[in-house]
C-alpha angles and dihedrals in degrees: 000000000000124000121213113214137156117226134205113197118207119222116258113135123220094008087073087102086080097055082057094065090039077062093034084069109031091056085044087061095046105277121143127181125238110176122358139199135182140132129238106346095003087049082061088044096055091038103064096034084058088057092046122270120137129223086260096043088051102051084048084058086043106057089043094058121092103220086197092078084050083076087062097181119224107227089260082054085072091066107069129252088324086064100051089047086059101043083055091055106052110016087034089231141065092223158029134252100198098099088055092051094055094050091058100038080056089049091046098049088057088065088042087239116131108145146030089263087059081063112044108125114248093239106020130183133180113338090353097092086122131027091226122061119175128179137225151172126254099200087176097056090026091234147128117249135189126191155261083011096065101047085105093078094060098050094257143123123245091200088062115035124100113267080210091060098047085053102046090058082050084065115034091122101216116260088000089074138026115258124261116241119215111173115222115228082271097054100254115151108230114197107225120197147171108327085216090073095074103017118009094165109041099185093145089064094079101029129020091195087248097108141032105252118229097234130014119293100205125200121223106193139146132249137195105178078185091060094089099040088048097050079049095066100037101095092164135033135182116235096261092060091046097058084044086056097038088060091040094064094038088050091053102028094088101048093036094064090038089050084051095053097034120094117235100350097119084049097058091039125103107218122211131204118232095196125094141186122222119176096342095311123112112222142167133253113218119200091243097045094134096162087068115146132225092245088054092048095043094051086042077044087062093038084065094049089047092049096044085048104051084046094060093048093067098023117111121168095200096050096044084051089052094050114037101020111029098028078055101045086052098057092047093061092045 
């Protein structure tokens, strides 16, 4: 019997092969997605599960690409770290997403979807104009966006922008890639960047935690239980592990502390383990480890099945309701 949820797909680069496998079971055990939300890797996730892939169909996609053409160089990225450093000055990124723009406007055309208009739900309320929201990062205006809703702001039309170009600003990594430059109606230049810098985890897209949703939203976010005890240990840092740490926290701050304040999210959420072990040896997954190999992402592949599975074995919609919607609701009439 198919079950109807919502999902929302955390950021987390390269490690979105692990959300794949999070889909991969939860399809196998009868779960099909509505509407879907997610910034940076979870923004291609959702994506392509809102034209129509399937979990299978997209870790098919996945163990195909070569993330190596992901880290597309400037001219100045031929010339070392020099070079970077220069790239970053003056192009505000080491590299392009253009290459990465192309490979999911190609996935997308299999499915005939191109634009926004290819997605509207065919009876909407509310949020659910569209069956596909992605975050991203004004850096200009200093603001959260989420489109395609809003595309308005910027002159366009949400019926008629690529789905492939709203992505590709969820997941310019700052500093990794060049901004993306979208012009207001007065033709100002507004620097978008990586959704995950002001909300990685956009849980709040699909459900306020105001009303009591028809069908499941399930989370799909990553976990390192290790991550704590690591920093710990860390009393000095060079200056690149220090900007890695600096947009990690930028990039969590927000939903941590809406998760923390949220009532029942960590309980519908699939975590997913971003360590590994390989030969013996325990090792983690960043989020712009494009080397990755196909033994790594097949082993982060099954973290996602095994997450999605132990999930399902304590998950139950009705008693989640009871407890964190209706019990709620109660005391509020009271």
């Amino acid at each position: 019997m198919k079950k109807r949820c919502d999902a929302v797909f955390e950021g987390g680069g390269v490690r979105g092969i692990g959300l794949v496998g999070a889909v991969y079971q939860m399809e196998r055990n009868g779960y099909t997605f509505e509407n879907v939300a997610g910034s940076s890797a979870g923004a291609i996730i959702a994506s392509l599960l809102a034209a129509g892939y399937t979990g299978e169909e997209i870790y098919d996609e996945m163990k195909r690409v070569n993330y190596f053409k992901f880290k597309e160089k400037h001219l100045l990225g031929y010339f070392g770290s020099v070079g970077k450093l220069l790239s970053i000055l003056f192009r505000f990124g080491i590299y392009s997403a253009d290459y990465f723009e192309q490979w999911l406007t190609e996935l997308l055309s299999k499915k005939g979807v191109y634009t926004f208009g290819d997605l509207k739900c065919g009876s909407h309320t509310g949020h659910c104009k569209y069956k596909l929201q992605v975050t991203a990062s004004d850096i200009t205006d200093e603001e959260l966006l989420v489109f395609p809703r809003d595309l308005h702001k910027f002159g366009i039309m949400a019926e008629t922008y690529p789905i492939a170009k709203a992505v590709r600003m969820s997941m310019s990594i700052p500093i990794f890639y060049k901004p993306f430059i979208l012009r207001d109606q007065s033709g100002k230049k507004h620097y978008i960047v990586d959704g995950g810098m002001l909300s990685n985890y956009p849980m709040w897209l699909l459900d306020e935690g105001t009303t009591e949703p028809q069908y499941p939203i399930i989370g799909f976010q990553f976990c390192d239980p290790k991550e704590c005890s690591t920093l710990c240990k860390c009393s000095r840092i060079n200056i690149i592990e220090y900007m890695r740490q600096l947009i990690s926290t930028m990039m969590d701050a927000r939903d941590k502390e809406y998760m923390a304040r949220s009532k029942g999210d960590l309980q519908r959420s699939i975590q997913i383990p971003v360590h590994i072990t390989v030969n013996g040896t325990d090792q983690k997954i960043r989020t712009t480890d494009f080397t990755i190999t196909l033994e790594e992402s097949q082993i982060l592949f099954q973290n996602g099945v095994n997450a999605a599975t132990e999930f399902l074995q304590r998950w139950n919609f009705d008693t989640w309701k009871q407890k964190y919607r209706l019990s709620e609701k109660n005391k509020t009439d009271r």
